[in-house]
N, C-alpha and C positions, 0 to 999 in steps of 0.2 A: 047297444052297439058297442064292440070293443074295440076301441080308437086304439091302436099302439101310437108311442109315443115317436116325434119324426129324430134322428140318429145326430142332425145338428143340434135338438133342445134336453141329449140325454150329459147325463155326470158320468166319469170316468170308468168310475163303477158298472154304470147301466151298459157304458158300452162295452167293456170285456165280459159282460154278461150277455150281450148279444152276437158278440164275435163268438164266444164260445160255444153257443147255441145256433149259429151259421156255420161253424165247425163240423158240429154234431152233426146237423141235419145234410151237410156234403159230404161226410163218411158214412151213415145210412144209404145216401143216392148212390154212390160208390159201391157200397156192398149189394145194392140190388142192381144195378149194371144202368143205372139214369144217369145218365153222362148229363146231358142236356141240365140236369137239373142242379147234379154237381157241381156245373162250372159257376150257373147261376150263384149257389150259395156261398163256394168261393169266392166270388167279386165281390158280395155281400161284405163278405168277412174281410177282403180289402177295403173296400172304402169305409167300414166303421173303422176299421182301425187308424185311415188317416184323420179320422178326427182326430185322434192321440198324439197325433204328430205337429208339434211347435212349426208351424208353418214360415214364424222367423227365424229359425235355423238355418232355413234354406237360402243360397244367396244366387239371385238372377244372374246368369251368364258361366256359372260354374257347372262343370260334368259329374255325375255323379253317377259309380255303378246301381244297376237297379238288382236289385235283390232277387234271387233265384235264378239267375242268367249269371253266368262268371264274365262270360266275355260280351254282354250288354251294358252299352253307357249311353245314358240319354244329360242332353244340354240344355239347363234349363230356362227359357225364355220368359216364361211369366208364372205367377200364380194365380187361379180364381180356385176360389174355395177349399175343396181340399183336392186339388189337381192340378198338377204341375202342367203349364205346356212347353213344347218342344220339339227339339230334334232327335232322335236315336244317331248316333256319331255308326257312320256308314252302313245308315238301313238306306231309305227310298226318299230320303230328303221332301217329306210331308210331315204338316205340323201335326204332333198328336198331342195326348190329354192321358195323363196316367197316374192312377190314384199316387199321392203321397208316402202312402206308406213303401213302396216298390223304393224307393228311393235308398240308399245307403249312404244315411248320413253322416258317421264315423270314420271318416277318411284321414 
């Protein structure tokens, strides 16, 4: 049986090796027209890469633009794991959960 290893117990390494390979496999879905499957691998390839992310970086109560969206800014209210939660600063005032990495920490 071939266990893959779970994305909290890989090394830096394993994981831009797995991003890159979640990469891979949503540009393949894309080129055969699986959206569905694309988006899937996408999210993949977010949330390993918020492992990468210093999660003490981040500081509670601060806005921070999310990444791919110019005029999106989420509030950061807490952390569990590697997901932020919060507010979207004037979406629908519901708390949400958004990998890490979305985040635009260089402000």
């Amino acid at each position: 049986m071939n266990e893959e290893k779970k994305l909290v117990e890989m090394s830096p390494a394993e994981l831009r090796t797995a991003i890159a390979a979640y990469r891979e496999k949503a540009r393949k879905a894309e080129m055969m027209g699986i959206i569905n499957e694309y988006d899937v691998y996408q999210r993949k390839a977010l949330i390993a890469e918020s492992y990468l992310v210093d999660a003490s970086e981040i500081v509670i109560g601060k806005v921070y633009r999310l990444i791919g969206s110019e005029a999106s800014y989420f509030k950061v209210e807490r952390i569990k794991g590697v997901f932020a939660w919060g507010f979207r600063l004037q979406g629908d005032a519901s708390e949400e959960g958004i990998p890490l990495s979305l985040l635009q920490l260089d402000q």
